[in-house]
N, C-alpha and C positions, 0 to 999 in steps of 0.2 A: 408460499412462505419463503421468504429469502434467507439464504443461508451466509446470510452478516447483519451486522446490527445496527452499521450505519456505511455510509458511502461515501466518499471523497472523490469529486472528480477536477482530476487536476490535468485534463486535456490542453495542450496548448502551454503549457507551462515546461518549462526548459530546466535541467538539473543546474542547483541544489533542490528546486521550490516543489516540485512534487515530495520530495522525502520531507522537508519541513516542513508540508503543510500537515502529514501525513502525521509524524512526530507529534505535530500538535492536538491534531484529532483525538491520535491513542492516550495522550494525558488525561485527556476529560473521560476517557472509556474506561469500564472497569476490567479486571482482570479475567481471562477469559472470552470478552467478547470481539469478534470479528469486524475486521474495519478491510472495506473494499474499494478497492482503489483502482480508477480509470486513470493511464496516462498516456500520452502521446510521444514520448521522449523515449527515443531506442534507448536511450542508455541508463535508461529506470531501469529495466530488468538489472542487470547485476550492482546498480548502487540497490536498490530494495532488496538485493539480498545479504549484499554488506551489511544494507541496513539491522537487516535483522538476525545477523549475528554479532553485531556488537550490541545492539540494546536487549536479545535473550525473547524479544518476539520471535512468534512462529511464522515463517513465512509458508500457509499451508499451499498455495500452489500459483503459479504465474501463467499466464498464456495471453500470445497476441490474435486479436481477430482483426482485419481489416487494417493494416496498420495501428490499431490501439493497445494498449497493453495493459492487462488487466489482472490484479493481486490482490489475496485474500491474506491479512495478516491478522494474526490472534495475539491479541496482547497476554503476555505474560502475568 
């Protein structure tokens, strides 16, 4: 059983476009459930964490494996 509810993989894609895709995802998700997100862009970690102190998502935890970088957000 996977511990998110849907997955976003935005490999290859260059900041803004992981956070807006990411943004868009969480709209259509309801409150509470977890959205996982694969990206490849070093500098996702700290915009996904901006991210989710300005829109009140949780951002429950980040880690890179292999050069990929990978976040588990809860929408609010």
């Amino acid at each position: 059983m996977a511990d998110f509810n849907q997955e976003l993989d935005a490999s290859g894609l260059n900041c803004p476009l992981p956070i807006l895709r990411a943004k868009k995802t969480l709209t259509g998700m309801e409150s509470g459930q977890v959205l996982h997100v694969i990206a490849t862009d070093p500098g996702s970690v700290k915009d996904f964490d901006a991210f989710a102190k300005q829109t009140g998502n949780e951002l429950l935890d980040s880690r890179e494996e292999g050069g990929k970088f990978f976040f588990r957000i809860q929408k609010s």
